[in-house]
N, CA, C and O atoms as a GROMACS GRO file, in nm:
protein
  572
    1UNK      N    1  10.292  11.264   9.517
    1UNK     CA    2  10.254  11.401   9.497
    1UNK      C    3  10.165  11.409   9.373
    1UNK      O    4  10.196  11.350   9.270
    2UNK      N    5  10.040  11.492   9.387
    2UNK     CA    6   9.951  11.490   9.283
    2UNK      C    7   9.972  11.651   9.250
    2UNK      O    8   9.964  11.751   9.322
    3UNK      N    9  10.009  11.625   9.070
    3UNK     CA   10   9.987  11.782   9.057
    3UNK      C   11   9.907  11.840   9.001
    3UNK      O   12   9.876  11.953   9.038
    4UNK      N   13   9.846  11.779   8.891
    4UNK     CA   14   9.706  11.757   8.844
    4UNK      C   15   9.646  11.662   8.789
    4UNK      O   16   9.711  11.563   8.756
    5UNK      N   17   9.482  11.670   8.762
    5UNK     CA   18   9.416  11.583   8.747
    5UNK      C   19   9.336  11.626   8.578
    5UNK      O   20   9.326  11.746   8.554
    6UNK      N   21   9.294  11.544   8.492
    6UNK     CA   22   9.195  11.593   8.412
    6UNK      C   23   9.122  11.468   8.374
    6UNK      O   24   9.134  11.348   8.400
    7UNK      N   25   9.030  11.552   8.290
    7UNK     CA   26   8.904  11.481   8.244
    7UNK      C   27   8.876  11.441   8.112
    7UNK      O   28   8.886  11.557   8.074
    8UNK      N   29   8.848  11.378   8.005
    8UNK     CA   30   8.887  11.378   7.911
    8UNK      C   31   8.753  11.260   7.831
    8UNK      O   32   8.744  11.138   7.844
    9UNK      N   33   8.663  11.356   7.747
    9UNK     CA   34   8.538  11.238   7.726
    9UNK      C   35   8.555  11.237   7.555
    9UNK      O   36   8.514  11.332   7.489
   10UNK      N   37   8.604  11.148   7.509
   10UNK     CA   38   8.599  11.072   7.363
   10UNK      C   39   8.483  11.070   7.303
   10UNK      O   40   8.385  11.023   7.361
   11UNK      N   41   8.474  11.120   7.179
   11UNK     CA   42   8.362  11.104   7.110
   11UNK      C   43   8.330  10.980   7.021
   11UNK      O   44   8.298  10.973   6.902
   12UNK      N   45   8.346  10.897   7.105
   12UNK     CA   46   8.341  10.769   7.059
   12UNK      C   47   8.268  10.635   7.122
   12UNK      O   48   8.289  10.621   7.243
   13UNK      N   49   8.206  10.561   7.075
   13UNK     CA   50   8.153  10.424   7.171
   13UNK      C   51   8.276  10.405   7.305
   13UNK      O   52   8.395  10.428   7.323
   14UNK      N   53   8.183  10.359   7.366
   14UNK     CA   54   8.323  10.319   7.508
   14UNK      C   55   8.393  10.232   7.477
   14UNK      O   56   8.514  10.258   7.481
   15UNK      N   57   8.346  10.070   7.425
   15UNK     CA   58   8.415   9.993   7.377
   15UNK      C   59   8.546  10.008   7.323
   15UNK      O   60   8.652   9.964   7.366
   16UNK      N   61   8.520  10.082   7.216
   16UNK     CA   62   8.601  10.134   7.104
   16UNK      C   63   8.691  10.208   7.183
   16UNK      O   64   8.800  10.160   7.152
   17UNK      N   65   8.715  10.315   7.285
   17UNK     CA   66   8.780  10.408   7.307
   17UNK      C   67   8.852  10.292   7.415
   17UNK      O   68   8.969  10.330   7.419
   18UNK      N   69   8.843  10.190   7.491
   18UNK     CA   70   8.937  10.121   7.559
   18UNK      C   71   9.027  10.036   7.466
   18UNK      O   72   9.149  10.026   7.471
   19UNK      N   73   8.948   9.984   7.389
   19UNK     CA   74   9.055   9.891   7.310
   19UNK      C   75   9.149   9.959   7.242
   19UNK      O   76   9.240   9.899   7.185
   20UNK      N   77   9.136  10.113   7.241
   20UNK     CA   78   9.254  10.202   7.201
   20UNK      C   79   9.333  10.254   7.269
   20UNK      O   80   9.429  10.308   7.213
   21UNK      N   81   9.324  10.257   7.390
   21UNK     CA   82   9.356  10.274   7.499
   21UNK      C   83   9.488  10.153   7.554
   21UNK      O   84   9.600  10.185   7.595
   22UNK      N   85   9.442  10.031   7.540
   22UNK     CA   86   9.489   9.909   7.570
   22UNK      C   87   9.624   9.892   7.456
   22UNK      O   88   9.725   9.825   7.477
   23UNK      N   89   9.592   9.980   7.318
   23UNK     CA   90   9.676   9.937   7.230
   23UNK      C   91   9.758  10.036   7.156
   23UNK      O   92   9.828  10.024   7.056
   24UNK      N   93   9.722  10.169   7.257
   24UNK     CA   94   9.780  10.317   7.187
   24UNK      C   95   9.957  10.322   7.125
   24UNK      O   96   9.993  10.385   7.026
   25UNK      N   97  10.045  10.236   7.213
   25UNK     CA   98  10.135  10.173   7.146
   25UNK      C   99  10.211  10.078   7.082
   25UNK      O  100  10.235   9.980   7.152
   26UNK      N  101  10.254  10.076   6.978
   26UNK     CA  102  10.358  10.232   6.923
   26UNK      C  103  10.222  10.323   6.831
   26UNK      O  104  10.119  10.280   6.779
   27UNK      N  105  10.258  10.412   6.839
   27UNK     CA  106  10.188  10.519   6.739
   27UNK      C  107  10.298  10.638   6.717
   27UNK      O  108  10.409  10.643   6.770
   28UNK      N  109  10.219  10.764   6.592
   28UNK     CA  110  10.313  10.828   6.545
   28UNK      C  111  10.321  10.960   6.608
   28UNK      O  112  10.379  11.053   6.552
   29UNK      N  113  10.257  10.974   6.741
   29UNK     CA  114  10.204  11.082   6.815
   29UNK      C  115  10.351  11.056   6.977
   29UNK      O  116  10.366  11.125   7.078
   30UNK      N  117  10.410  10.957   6.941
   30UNK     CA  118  10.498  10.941   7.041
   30UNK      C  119  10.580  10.823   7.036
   30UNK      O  120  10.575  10.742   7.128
   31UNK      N  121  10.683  10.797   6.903
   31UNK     CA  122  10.775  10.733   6.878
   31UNK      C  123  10.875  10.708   6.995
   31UNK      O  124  10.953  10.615   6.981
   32UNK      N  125  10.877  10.750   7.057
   32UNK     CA  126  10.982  10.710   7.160
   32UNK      C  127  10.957  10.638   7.284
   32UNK      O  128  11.026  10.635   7.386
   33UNK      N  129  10.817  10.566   7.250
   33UNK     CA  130  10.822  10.469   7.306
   33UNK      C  131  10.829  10.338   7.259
   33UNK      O  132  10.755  10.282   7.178
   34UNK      N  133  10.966  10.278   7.341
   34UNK     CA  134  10.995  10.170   7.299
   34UNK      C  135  10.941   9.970   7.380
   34UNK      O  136  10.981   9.853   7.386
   35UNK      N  137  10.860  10.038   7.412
   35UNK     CA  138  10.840   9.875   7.517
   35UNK      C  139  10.744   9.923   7.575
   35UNK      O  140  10.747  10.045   7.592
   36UNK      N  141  10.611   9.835   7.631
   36UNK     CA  142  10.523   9.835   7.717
   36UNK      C  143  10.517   9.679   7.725
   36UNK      O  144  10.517   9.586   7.644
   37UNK      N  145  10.511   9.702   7.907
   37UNK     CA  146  10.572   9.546   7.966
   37UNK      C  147  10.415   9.592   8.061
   37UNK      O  148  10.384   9.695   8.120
   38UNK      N  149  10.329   9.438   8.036
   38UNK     CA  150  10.219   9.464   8.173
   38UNK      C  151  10.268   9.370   8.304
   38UNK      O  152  10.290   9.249   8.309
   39UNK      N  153  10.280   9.494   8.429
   39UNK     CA  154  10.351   9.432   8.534
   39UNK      C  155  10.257   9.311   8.614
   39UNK      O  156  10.297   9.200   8.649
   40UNK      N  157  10.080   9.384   8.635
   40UNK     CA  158  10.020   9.335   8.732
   40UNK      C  159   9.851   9.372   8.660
   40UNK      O  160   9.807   9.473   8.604
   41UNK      N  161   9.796   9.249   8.692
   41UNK     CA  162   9.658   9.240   8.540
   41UNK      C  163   9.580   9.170   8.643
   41UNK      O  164   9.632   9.065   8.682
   42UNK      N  165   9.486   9.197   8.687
   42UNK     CA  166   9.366   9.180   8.793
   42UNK      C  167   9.209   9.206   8.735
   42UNK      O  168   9.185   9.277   8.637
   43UNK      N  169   9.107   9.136   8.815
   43UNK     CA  170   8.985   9.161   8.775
   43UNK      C  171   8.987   9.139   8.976
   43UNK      O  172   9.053   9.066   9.049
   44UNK      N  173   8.874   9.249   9.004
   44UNK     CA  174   8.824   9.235   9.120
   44UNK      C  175   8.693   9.218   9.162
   44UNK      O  176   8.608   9.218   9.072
   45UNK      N  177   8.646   9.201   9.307
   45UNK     CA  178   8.523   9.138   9.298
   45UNK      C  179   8.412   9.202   9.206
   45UNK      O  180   8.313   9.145   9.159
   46UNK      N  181   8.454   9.344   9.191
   46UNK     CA  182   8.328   9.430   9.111
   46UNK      C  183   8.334   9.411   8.975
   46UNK      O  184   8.249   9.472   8.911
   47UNK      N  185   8.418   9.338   8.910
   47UNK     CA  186   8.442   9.307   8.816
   47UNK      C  187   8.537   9.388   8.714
   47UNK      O  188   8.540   9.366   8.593
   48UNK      N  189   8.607   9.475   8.775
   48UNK     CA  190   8.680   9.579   8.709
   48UNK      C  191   8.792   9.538   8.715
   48UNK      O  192   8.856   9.494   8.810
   49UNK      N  193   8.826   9.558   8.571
   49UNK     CA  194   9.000   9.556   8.532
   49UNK      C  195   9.108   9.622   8.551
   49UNK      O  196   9.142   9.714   8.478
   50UNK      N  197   9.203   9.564   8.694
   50UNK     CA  198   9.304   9.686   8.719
   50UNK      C  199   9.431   9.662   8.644
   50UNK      O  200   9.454   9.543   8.661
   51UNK      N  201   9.508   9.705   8.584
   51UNK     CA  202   9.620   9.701   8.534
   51UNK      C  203   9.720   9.794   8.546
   51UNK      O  204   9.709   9.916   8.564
   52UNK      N  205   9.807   9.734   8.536
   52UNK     CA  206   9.952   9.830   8.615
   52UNK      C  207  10.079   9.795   8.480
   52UNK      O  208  10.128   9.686   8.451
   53UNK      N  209  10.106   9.923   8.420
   53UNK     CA  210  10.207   9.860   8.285
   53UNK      C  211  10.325   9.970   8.302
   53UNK      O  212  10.309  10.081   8.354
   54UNK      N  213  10.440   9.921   8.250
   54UNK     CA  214  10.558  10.015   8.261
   54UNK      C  215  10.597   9.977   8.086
   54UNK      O  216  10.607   9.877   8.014
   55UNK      N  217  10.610  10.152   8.076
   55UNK     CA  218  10.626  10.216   7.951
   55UNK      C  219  10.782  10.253   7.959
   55UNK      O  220  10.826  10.321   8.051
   56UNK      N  221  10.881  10.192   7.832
   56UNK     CA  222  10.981  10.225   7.863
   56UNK      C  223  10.980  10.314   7.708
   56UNK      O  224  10.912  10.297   7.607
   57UNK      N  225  11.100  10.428   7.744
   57UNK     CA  226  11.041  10.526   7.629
   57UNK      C  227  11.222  10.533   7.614
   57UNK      O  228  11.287  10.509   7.716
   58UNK      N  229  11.286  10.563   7.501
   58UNK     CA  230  11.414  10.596   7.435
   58UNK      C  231  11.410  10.718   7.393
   58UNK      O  232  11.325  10.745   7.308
   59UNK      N  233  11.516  10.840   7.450
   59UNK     CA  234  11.493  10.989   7.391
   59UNK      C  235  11.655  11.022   7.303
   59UNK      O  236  11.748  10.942   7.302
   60UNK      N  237  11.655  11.081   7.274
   60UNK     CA  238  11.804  11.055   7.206
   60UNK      C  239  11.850  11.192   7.282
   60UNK      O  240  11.768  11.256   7.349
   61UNK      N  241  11.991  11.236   7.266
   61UNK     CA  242  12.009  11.339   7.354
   61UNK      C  243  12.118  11.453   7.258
   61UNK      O  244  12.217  11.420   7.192
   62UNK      N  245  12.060  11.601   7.277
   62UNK     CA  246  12.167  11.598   7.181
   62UNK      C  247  12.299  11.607   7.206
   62UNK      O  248  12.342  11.632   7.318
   63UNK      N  249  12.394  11.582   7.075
   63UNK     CA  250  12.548  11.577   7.062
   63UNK      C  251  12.638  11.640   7.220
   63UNK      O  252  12.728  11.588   7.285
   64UNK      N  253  12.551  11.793   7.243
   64UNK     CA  254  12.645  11.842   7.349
   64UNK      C  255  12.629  11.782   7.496
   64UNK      O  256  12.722  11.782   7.577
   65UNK      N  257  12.507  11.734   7.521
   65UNK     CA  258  12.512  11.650   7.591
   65UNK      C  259  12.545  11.512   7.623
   65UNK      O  260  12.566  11.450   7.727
   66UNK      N  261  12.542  11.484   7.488
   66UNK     CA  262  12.640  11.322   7.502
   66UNK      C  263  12.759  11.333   7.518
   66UNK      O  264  12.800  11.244   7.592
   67UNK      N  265  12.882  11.442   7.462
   67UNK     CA  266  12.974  11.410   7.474
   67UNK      C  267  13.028  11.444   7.674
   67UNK      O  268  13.132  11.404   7.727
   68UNK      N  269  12.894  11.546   7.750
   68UNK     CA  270  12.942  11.564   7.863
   68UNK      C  271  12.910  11.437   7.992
   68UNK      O  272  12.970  11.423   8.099
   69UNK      N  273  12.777  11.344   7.930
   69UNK     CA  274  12.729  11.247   7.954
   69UNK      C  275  12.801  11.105   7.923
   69UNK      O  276  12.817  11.016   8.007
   70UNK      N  277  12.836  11.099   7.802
   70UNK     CA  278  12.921  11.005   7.754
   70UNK      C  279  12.839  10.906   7.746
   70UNK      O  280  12.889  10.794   7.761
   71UNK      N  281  12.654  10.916   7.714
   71UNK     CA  282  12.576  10.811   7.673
   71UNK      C  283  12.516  10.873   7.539
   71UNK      O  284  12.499  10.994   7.522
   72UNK      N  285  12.492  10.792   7.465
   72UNK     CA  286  12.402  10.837   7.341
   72UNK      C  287  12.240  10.817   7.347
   72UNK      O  288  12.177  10.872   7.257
   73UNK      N  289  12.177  10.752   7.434
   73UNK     CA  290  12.029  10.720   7.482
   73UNK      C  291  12.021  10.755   7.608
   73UNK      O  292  12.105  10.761   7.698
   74UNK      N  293  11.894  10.782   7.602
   74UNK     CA  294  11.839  10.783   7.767
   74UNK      C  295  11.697  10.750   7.756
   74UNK      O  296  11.608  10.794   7.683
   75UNK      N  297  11.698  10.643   7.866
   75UNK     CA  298  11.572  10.580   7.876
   75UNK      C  299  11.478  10.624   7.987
   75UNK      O  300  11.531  10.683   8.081
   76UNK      N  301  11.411  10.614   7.989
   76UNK     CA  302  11.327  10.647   8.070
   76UNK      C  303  11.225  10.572   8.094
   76UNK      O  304  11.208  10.494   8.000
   77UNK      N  305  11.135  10.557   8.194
   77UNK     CA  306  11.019  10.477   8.234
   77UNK      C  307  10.884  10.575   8.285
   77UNK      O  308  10.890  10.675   8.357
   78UNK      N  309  10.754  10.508   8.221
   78UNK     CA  310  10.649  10.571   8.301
   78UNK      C  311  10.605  10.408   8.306
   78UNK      O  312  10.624  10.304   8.244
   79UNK      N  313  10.517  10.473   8.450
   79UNK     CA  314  10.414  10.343   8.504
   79UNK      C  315  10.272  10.429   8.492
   79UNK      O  316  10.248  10.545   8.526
   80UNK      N  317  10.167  10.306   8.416
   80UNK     CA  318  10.034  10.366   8.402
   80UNK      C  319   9.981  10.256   8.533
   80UNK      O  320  10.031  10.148   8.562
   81UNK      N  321   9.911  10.298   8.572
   81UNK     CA  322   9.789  10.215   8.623
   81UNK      C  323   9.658  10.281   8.554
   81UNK      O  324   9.633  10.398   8.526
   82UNK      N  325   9.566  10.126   8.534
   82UNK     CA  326   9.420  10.154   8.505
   82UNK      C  327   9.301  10.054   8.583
   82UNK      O  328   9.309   9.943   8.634
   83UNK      N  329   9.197  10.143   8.567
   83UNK     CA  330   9.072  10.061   8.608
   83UNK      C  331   8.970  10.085   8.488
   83UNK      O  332   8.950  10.189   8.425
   84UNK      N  333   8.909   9.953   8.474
   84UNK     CA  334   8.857   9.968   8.361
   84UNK      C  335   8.748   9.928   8.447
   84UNK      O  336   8.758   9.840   8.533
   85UNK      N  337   8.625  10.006   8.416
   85UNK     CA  338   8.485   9.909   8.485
   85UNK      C  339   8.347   9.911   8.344
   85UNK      O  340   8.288  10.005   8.291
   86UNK      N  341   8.340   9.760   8.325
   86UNK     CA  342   8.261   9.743   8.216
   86UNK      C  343   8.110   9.766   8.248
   86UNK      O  344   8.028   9.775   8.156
   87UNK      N  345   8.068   9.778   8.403
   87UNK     CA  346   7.942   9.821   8.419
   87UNK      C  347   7.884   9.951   8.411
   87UNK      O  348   7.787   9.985   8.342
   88UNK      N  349   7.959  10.025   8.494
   88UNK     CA  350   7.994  10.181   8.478
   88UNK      C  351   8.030  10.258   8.376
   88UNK      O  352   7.995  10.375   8.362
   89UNK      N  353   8.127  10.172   8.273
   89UNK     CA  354   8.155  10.244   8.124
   89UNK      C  355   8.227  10.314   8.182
   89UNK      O  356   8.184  10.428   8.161
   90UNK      N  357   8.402  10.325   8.308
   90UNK     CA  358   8.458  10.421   8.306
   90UNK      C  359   8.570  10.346   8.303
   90UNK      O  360   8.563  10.232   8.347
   91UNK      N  361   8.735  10.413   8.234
   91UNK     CA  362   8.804  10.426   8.238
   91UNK      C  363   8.912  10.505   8.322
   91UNK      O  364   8.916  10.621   8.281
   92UNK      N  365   8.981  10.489   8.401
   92UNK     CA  366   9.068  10.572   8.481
   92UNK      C  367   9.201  10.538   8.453
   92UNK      O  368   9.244  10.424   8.442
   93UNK      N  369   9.274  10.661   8.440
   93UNK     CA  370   9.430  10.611   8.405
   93UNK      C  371   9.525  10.739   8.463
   93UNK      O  372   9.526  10.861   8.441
   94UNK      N  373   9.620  10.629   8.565
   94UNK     CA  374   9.704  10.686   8.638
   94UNK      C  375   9.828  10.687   8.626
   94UNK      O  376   9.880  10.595   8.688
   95UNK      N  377   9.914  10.764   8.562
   95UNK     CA  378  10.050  10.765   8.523
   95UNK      C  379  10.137  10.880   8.602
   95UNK      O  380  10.092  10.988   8.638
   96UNK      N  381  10.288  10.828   8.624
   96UNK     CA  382  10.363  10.859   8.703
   96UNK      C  383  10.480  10.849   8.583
   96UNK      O  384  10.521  10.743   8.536
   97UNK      N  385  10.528  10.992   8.542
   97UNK     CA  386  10.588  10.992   8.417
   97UNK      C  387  10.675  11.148   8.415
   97UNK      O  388  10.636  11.264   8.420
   98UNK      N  389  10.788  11.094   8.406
   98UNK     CA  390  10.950  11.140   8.457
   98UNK      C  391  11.030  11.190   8.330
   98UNK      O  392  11.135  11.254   8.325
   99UNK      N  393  10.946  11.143   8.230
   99UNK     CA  394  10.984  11.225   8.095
   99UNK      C  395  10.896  11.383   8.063
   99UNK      O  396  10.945  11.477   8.000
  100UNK      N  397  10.788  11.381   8.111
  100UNK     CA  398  10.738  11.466   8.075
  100UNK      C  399  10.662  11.470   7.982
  100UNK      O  400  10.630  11.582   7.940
  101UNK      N  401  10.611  11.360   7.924
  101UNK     CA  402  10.528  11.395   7.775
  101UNK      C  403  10.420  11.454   7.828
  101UNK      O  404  10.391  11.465   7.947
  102UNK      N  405  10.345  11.500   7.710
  102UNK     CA  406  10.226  11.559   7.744
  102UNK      C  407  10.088  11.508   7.708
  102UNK      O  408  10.066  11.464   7.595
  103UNK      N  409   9.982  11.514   7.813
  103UNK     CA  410   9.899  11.473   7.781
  103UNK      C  411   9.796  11.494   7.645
  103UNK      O  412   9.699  11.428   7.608
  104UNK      N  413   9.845  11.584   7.603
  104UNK     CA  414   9.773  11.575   7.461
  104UNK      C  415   9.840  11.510   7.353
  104UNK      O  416   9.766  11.497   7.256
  105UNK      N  417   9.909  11.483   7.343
  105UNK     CA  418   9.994  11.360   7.272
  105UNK      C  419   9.942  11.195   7.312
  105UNK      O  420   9.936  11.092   7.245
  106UNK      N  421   9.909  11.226   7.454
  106UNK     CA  422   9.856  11.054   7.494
  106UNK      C  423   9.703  11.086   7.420
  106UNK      O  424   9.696  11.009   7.324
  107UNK      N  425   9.585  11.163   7.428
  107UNK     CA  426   9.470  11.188   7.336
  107UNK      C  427   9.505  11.174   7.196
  107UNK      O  428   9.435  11.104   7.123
  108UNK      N  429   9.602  11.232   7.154
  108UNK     CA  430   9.632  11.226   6.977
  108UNK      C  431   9.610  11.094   6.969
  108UNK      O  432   9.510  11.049   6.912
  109UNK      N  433   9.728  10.996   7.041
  109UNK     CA  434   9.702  10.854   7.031
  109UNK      C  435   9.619  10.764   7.049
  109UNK      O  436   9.612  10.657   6.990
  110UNK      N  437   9.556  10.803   7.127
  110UNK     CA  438   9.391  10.702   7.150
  110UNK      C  439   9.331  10.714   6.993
  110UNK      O  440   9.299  10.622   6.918
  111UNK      N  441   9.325  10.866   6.968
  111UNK     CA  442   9.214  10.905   6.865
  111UNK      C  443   9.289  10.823   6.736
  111UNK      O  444   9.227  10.753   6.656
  112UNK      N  445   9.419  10.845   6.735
  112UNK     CA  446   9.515  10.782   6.624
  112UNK      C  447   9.452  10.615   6.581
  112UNK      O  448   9.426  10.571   6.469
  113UNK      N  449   9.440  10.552   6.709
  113UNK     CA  450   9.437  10.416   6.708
  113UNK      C  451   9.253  10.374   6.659
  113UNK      O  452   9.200  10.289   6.588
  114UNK      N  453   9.204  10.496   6.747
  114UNK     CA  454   9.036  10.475   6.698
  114UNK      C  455   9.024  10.426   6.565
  114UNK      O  456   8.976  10.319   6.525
  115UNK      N  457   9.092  10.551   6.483
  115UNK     CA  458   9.126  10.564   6.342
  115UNK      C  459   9.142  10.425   6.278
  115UNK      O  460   9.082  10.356   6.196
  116UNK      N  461   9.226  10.419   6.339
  116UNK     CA  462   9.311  10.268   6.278
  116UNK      C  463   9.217  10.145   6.264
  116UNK      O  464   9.201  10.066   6.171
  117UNK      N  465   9.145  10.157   6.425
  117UNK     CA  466   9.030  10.041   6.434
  117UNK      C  467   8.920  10.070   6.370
  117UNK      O  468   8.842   9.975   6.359
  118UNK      N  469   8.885  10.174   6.321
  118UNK     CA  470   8.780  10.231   6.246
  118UNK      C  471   8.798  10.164   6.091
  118UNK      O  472   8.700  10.134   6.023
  119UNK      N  473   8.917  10.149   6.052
  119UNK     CA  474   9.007  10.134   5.926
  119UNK      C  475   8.936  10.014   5.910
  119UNK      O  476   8.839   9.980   5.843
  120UNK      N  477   9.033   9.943   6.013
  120UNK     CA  478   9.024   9.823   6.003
  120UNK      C  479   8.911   9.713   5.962
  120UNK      O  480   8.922   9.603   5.907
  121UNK      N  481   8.757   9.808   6.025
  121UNK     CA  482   8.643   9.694   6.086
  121UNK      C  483   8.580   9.750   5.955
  121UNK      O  484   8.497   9.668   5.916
  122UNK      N  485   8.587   9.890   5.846
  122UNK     CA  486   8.575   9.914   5.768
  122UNK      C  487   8.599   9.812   5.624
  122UNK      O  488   8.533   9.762   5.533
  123UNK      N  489   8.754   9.821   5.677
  123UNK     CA  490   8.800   9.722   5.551
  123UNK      C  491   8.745   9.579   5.575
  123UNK      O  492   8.696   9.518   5.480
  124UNK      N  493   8.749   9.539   5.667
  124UNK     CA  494   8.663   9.402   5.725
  124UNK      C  495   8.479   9.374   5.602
  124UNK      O  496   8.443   9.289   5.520
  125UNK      N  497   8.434   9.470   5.645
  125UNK     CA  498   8.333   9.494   5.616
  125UNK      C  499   8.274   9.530   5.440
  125UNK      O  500   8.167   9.494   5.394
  126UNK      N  501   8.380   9.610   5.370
  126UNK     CA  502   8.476   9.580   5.245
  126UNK      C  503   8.466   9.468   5.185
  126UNK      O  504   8.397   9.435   5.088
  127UNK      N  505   8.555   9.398   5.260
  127UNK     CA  506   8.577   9.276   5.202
  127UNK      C  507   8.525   9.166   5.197
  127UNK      O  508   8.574   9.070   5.138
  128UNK      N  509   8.361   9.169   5.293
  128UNK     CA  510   8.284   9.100   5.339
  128UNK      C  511   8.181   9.099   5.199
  128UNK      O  512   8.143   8.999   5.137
  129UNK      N  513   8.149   9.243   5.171
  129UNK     CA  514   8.105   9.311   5.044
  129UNK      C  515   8.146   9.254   4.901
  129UNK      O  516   8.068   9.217   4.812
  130UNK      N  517   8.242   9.254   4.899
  130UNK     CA  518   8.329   9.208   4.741
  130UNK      C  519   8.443   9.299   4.721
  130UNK      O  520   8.534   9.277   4.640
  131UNK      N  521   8.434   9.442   4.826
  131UNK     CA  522   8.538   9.594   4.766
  131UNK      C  523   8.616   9.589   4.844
  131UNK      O  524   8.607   9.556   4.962
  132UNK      N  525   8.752   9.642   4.751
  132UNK     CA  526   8.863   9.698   4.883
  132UNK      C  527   8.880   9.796   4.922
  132UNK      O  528   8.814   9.884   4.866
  133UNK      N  529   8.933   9.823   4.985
  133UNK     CA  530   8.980   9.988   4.983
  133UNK      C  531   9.160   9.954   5.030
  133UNK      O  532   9.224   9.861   5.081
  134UNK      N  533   9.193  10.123   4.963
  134UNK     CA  534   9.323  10.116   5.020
  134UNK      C  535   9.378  10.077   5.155
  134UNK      O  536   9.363  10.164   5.241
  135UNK      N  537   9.439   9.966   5.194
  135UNK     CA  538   9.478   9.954   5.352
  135UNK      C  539   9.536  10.032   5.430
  135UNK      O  540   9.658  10.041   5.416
  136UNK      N  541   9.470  10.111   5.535
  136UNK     CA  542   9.547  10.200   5.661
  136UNK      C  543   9.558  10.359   5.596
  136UNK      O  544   9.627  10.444   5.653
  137UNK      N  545   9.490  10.384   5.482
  137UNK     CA  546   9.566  10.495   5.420
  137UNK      C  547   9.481  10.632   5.474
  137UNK      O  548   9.531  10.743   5.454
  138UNK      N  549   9.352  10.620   5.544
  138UNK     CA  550   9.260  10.709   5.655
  138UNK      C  551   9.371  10.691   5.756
  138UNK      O  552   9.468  10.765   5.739
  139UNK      N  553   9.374  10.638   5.824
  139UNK     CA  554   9.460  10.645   5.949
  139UNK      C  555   9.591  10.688   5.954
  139UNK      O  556   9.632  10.769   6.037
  140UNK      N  557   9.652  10.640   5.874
  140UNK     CA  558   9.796  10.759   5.814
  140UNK      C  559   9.817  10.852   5.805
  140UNK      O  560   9.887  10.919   5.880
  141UNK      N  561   9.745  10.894   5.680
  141UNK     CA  562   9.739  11.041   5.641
  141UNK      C  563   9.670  11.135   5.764
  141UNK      O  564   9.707  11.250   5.790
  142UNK      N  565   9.571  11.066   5.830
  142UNK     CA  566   9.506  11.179   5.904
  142UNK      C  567   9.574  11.220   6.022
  142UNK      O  568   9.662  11.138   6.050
  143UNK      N  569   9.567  11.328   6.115
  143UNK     CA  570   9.623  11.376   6.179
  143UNK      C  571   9.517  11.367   6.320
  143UNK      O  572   9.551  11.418   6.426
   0.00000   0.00000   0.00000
């Protein structure tokens, strides 16, 4: 069952916006995920990257429901599938997700991680120079 669909264009190089994509967890936009396992990792004749990963996520529950439950966790699973096509420059990502998060929390995190890789190739570049800068402290603080 499809209930909706959206669209979603990053203001960012393409490159850059998959490898954040590929690595959005853990971040601080959705702690409760605890595990990403890749099930099924393909390249096909067109040369596009399909991948199929299950996200296992830990929610805690509260008190009144644990004691009628008699568990203190509940886990949950989403499955993403993606196609990545490096000729086309598109990304597609298909998730089937039983917790409910929301998709603007999965955007916080791409942009979160941009950040991070932004940090990173920065400080790279820094240090290539002779200067440091503080480590990770753009990507932290920012929201």
């Amino acid at each position: 069952m499809k209930i909706w669909t959206s669209e979603h264009i990053f203001n960012h190089p393409w490159e850059m916006v998959i490898k954040a994509a590929m690595q959005k967890y853990p971040n601080p936009m959705n702690p409760s995920v605890v595990g990403v396992d890749v099930l099924d990792r393909e390249i096909d004749t067109q040369g596009r990257l399909h991948s199929k990963r299950l996200l296992s996520t830990e929610w805690g529950l509260p008190s009144i429901v644990k004691s009628l439950v008699g568990n203190a966790r509940t886990y949950t699973y989403v499955q993403e599938q993606s196609v990545i096509d490096p000729k086309e420059q598109t990304f597609e990502l298909q998730s089937s997700n039983v917790s409910t998060k929301n998709l603007e929390q999965g955007r916080e995190a791409v942009e979160w991680v941009i950040r991070r890789l932004n940090t990173e190739i920065e400080e790279l570049a820094a240090t290539a120079r002779g200067t440091i800068r503080t480590p990770m402290a753009a990507a932290v603080t920012e929201k």
